[in-house]
C-alpha positions as CSV (number, residue, x, y, z in Angstrom):
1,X,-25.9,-12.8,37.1
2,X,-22.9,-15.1,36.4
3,X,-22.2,-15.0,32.8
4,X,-21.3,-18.1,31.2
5,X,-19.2,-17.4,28.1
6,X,-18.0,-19.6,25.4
7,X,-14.7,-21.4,25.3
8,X,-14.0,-19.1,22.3
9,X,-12.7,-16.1,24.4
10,X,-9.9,-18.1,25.6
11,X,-8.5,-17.5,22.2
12,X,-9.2,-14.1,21.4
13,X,-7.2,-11.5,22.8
14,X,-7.0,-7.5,22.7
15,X,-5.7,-5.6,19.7
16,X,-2.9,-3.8,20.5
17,X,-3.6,-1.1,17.9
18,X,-7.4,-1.1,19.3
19,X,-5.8,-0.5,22.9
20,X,-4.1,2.8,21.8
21,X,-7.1,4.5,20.5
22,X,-7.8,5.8,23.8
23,X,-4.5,7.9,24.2
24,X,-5.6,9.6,20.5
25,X,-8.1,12.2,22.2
26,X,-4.5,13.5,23.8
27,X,-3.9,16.2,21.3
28,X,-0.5,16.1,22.0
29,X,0.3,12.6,21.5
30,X,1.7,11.4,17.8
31,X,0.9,8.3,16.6
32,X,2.2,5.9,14.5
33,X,0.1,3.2,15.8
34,X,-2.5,3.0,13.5
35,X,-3.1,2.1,9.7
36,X,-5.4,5.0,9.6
37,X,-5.0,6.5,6.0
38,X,-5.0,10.2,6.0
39,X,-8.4,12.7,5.7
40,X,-6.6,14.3,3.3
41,X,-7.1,11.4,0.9
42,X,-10.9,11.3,0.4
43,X,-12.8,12.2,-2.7
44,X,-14.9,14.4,-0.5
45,X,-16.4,16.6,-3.3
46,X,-16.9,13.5,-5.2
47,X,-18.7,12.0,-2.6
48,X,-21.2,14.8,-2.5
49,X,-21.9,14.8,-5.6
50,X,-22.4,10.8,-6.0
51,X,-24.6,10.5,-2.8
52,X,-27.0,13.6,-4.3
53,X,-26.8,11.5,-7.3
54,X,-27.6,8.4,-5.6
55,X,-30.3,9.7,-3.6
56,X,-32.1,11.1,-6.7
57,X,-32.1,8.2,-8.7
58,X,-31.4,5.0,-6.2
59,X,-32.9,6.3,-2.6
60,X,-35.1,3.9,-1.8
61,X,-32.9,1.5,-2.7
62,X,-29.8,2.4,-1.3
63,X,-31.5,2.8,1.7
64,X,-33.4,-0.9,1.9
65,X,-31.9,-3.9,3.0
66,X,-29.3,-5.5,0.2
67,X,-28.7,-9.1,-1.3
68,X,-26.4,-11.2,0.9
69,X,-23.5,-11.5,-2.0
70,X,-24.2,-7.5,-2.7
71,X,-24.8,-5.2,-5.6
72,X,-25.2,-6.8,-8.9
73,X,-24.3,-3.8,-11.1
74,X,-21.0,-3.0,-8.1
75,X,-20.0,-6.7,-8.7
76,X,-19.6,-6.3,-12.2
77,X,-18.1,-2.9,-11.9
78,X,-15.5,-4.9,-9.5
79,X,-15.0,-7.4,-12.6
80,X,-13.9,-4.6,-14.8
81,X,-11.9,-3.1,-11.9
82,X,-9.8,-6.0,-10.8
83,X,-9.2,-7.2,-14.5
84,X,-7.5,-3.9,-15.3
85,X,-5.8,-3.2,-12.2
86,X,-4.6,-6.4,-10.7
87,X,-5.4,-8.8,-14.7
88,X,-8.0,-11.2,-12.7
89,X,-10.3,-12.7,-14.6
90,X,-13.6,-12.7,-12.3
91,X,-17.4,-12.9,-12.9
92,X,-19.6,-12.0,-10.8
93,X,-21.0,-14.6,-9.3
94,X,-17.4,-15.0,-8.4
95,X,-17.2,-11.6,-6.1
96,X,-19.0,-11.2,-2.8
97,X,-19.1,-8.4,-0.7
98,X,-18.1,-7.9,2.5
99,X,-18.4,-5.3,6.0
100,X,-14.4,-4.6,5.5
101,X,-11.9,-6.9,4.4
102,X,-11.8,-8.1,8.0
103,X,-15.1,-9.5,8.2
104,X,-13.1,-11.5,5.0
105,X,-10.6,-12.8,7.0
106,X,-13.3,-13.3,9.6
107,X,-15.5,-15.7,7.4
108,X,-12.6,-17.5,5.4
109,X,-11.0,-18.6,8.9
110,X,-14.4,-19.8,9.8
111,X,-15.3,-22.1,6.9
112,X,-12.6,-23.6,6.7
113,X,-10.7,-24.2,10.3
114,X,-11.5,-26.6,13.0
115,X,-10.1,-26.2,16.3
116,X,-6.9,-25.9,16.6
117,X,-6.4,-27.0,12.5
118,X,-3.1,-25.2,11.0
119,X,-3.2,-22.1,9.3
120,X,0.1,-20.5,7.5
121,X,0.7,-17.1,7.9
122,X,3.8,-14.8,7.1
123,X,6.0,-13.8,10.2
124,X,5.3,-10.7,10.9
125,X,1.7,-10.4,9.7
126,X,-1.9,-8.7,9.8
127,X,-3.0,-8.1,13.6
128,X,-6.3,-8.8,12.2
129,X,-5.5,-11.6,10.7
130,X,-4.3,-12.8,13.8
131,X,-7.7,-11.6,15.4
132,X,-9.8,-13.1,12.9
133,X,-8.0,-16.6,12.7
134,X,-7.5,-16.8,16.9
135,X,-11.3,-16.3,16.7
136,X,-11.6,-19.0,14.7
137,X,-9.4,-21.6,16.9
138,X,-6.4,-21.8,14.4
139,X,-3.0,-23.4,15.4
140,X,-1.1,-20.9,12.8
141,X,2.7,-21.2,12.2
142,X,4.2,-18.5,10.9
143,X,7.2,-18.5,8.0
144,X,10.1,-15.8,8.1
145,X,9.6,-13.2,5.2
146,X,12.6,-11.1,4.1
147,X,12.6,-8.1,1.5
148,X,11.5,-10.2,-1.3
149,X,8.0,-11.7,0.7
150,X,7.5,-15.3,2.6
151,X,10.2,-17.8,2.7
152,X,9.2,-20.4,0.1
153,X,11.4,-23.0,1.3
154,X,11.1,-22.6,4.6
155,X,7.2,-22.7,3.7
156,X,7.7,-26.0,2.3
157,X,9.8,-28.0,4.8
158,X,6.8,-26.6,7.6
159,X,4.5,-28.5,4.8
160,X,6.2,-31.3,4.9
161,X,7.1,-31.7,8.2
162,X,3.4,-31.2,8.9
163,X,2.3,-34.0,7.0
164,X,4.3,-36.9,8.6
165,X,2.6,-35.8,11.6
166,X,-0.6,-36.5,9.4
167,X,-1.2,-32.7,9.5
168,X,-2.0,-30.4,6.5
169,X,-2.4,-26.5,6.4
170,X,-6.2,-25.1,5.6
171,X,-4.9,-21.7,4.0
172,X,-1.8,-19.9,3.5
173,X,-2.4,-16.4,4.0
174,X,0.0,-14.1,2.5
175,X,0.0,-10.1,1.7
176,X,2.6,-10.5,-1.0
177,X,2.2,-6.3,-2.2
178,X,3.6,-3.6,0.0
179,X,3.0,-6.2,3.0
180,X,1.6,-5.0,6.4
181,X,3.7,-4.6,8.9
182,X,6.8,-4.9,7.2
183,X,6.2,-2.9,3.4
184,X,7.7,-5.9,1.8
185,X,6.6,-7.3,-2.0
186,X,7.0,-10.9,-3.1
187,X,9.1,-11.3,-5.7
188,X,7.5,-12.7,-9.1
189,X,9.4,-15.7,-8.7
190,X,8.5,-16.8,-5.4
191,X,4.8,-15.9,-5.9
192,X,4.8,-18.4,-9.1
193,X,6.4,-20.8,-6.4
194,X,4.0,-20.1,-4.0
195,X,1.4,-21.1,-6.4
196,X,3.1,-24.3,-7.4
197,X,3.4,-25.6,-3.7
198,X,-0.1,-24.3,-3.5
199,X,-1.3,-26.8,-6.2
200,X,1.5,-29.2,-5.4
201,X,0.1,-30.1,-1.9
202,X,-3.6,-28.9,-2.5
203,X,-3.9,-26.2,-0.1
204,X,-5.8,-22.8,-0.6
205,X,-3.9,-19.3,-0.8
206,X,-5.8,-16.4,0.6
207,X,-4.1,-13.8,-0.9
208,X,-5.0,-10.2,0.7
209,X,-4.1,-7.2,-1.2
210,X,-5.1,-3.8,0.4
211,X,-2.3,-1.9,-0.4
212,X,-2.0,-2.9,-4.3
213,X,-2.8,0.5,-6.3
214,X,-0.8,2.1,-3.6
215,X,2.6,2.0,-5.6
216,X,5.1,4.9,-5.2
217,X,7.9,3.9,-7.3
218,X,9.3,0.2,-9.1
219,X,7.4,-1.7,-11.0
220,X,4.1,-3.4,-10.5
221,X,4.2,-7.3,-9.6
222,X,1.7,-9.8,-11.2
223,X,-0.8,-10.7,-8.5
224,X,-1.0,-14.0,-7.4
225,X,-4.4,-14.4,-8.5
226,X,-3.8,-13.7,-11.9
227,X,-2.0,-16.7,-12.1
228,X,-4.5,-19.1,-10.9
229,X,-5.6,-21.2,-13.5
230,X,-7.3,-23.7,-10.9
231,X,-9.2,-21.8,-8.1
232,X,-6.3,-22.3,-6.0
233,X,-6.4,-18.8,-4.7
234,X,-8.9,-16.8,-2.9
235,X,-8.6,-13.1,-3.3
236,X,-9.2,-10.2,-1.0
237,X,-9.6,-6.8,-2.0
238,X,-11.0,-3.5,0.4
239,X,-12.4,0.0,-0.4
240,X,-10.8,1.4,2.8
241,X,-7.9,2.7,1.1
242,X,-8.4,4.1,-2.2
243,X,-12.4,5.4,-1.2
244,X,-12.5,5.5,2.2
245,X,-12.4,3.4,4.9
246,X,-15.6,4.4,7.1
247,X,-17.7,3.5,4.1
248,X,-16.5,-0.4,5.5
249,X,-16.4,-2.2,1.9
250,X,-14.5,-5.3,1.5
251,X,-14.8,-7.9,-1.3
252,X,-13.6,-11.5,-2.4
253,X,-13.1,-13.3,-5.2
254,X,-13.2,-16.8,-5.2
255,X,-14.2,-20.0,-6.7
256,X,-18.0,-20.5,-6.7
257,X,-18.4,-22.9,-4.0
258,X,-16.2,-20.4,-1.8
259,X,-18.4,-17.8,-2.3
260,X,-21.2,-19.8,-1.4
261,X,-20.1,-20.5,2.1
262,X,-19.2,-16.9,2.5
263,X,-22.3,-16.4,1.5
264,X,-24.5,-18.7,3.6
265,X,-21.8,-17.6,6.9
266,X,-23.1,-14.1,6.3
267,X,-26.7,-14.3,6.6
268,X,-25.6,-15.1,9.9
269,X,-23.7,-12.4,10.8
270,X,-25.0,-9.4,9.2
271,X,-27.1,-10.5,6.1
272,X,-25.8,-7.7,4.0
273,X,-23.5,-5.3,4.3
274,X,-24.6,-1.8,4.0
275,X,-26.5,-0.7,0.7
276,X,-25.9,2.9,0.5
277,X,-22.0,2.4,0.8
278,X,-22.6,-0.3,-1.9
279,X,-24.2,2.2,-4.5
280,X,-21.4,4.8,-3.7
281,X,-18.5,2.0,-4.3
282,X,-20.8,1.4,-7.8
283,X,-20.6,5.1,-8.9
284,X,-17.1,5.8,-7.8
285,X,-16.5,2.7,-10.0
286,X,-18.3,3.5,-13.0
287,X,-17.7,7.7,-13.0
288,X,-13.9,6.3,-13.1
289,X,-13.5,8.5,-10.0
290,X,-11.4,5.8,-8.7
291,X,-8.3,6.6,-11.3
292,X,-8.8,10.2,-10.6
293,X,-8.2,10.1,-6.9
294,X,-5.7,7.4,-6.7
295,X,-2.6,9.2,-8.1
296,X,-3.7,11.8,-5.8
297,X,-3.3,9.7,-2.6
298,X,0.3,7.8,-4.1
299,X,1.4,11.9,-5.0
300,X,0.4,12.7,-0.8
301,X,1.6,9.3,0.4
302,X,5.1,8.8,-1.3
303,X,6.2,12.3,0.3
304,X,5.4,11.0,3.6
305,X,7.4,7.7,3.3
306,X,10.3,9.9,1.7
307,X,9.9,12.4,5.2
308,X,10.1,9.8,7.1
309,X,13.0,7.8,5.8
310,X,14.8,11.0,5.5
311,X,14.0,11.8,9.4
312,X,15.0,7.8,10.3
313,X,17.7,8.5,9.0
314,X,18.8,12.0,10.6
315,X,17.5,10.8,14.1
316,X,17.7,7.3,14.7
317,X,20.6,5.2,16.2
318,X,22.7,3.5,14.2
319,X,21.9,0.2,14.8
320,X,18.7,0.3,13.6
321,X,17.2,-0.7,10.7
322,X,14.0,-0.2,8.5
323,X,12.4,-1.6,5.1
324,X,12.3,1.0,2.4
325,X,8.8,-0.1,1.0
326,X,7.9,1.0,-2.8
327,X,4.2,1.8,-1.6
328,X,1.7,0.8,1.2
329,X,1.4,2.1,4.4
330,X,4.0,1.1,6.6
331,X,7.5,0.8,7.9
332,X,9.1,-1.8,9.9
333,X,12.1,-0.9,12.2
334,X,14.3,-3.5,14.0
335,X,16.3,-2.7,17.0
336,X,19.2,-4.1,19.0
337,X,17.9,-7.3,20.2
338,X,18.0,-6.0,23.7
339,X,15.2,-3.8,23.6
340,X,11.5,-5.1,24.2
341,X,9.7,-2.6,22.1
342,X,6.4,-4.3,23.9
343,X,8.0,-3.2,27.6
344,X,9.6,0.1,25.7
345,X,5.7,1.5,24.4
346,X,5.0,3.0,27.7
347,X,8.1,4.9,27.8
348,X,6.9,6.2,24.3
349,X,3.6,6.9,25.8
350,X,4.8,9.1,28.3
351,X,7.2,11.0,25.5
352,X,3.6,11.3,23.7
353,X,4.1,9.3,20.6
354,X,2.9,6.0,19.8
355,X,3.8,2.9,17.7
356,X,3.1,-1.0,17.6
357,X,5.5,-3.6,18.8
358,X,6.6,-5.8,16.7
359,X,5.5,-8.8,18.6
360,X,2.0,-8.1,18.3
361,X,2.4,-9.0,14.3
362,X,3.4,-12.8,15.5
363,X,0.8,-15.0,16.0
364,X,2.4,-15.7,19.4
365,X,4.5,-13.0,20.1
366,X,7.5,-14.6,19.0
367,X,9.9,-11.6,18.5
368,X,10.3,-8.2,20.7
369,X,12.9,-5.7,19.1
370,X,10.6,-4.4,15.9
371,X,8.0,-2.0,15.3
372,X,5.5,-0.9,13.0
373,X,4.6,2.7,11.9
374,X,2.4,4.3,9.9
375,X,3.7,7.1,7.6
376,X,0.4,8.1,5.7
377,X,-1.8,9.8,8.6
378,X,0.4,12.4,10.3
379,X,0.9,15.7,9.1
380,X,4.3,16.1,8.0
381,X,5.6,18.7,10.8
382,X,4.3,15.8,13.3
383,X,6.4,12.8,11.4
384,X,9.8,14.6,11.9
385,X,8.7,15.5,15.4
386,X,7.3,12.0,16.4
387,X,10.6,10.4,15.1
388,X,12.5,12.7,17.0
389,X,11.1,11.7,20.0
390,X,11.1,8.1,19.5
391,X,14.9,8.5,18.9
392,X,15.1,10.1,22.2
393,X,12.7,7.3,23.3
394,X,15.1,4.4,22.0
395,X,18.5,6.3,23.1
396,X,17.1,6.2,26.5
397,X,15.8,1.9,26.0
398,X,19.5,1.7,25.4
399,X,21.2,3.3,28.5
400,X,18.5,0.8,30.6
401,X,19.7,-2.3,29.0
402,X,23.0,-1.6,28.4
């Protein structure tokens, strides 16, 4: 048989972080590659409890087909979560439920972009955003960030340039908290700015925030949502890290006729998600188990990003650099310019630990020397080791291109 497949897969390419799954079954390989939060973090004798709870007095159910937009009673639950957490005002036919934030991004990109229509992004930003929007056909530009979140002006001169070529932006996608890759915030300012240019020229903001209640230190930052007073902003939210992220529960709030394009786009792709993870996500909600295992993770999580700051810098080379993030999940490291971290992985490989280059975070690879690593999965013997060796790893980069 000769396949025919679509035109799509010219766009789509493979995740780096997907490709080095297969080198995690080496047990002596660590990695910094993934955005895996750590086992150590799941309400595990909560979730006994609520799943013998659920299956008592929900079973049949949680175990039947759902509605498309999800959980009533979790949608409201949400209301009351994101209100005192993040000060949204939502209701609930406002809030849809999703199979991970991804299938989010997934959806958004697809009700909204034609091919080869522009889509904002921050440079660096999401792999799976890139995934989902490439998917979808998007032309996406990305806009420098620095430690204070995306470029504002820089945002609006792409804007403008755009439209005298008769061209306007469908979204601008920003992770303004704790930012992945880099563990940036935007500052209050530019996300009020961001808003402004937002309503000024009429374009949506998808504004994703995984890493929110994962603060470790500084103060918390309104969300951009919070703001909205116009339905200018669509909001993302995920269970992945502060229940767990095999339970695959994403949300997002939006206005109405948003949500009802999400809505009708997944009947098509999975007409619900899954019903039993929604009734646990409603009882982890409503037992307030949620603030009772949060601290918990930040407590395990902020000595992790200390360990490995501290062992950056005892072990790295001078020259490089790193973001000192007040929460999330991630550091981003800049070397000299000379290095290719993309050409330098294998090298690492062979040394048995494992990051992402930098230039998988660009939407076309626009910049080599950087890398992303996680700080939140490794046990902490294994983050002073693994930066040891990438130390060695990069000392050796240097003598090649030097």
């Amino acid at each position: 048989m000769n396949y025919k497949f679509s035109e799509i897969f010219r766009y789509i390419k493979p995740s780096e972080i997907r490709s080095l799954l297969k080198y995690t079954s080496d047990p002596e390989l660590i990695s910094f590659g993934g955005g895996m939060p750590n086992p150590e973090s799941f309400p595990v004798e909560e979730m006994k409890e609520i799943l013998a709870d659920i299956m008592d007095n929900y079973g049949k159910k949680a175990l039947q087909y759902g509605t498309t937009e999800g959980l009533d009673v979790l949608r409201d639950e949400l209301a009351k979560y994101v209100l005192k957490t993040e000060g949204i005002n939502a209701k609930r036919e406002e809030i849809i439920l999703t199979t991970g934030s991804q299938q989010a991004l997934y959806a958004i990109a697809k009700i909204f972009v034609n091919p080869n229509d522009p889509v904002i992004t921050e440079g660096p930003t999401y792999v799976g955003a890139i995934s989902a929007f490439n998917a979808n056909t998007a032309n996406m530009m990305a806009i420098d960030i620095d430690e204070n979140g995306m470029n504002v002006d820089e945002l609006e001169a792409k804007i403008k340039e755009l439209s005298q070529n008769g061209l306007k932006p469908k979204f601008i996608y920003v992770i303004p908290t704790f930012q992945n890759p880099a563990g940036t915030t935007m500052s209050l300012d530019r996300r009020k700015r961001l808003l402004e240019i937002s309503e000024r020229y009429e374009i949506p903001i998808v504004e994703d925030n995984p890493y929110g209640q994962l603060r470790y230190d500084g103060e918390p930052v309104q969300s951009i949502k919070s703001m909205d007073k116009n339905g200018n902003v669509i909001y993302l939210g995920t269970f992945s890290k502060v229940m767990a992220p095999g339970l695959r529960l994403g949300y997002v709030i939006a206005p109405r006729e948003v949500i009802d394009k999400i809505n009708l786009l997944k009947q098509g792709l999975d007409l619900a998600s899954d019903s039993l993870s929604e009734y646990i996500a409603y009882e982890y909600l409503k037992r307030g188990a949620i603030y009772r295992q949060i601290p918990k993770t930040v407590d395990l999580y902020r000595k992790k990003r200390d360990l490995m700051i501290k062992s950056l810098e005892e072990y790295f080379p001078e020259a490089a650099t790193w973001t000192k993030p007040h929460g999330g999940m991630f550091l981003w490291v800049s070397l000299d310019e000379r290095i290719d971290t993309t050409k330098m992985l294998d090298r690492a490989l062979k040394a048995k630990v494992a990051y992402v280059s930098g230039s998988a975070f660009y939407p076309h690879g626009e910049k080599h020397n950087s890398m992303r690593l996680n700080f939140t999965y490794s046990d902490d013997d294994k983050i002073v080791e693994g930066i040891k060796r990438l130390a060695y790893v990069i000392n050796e980069e240097m003598e090649v291109v030097e």
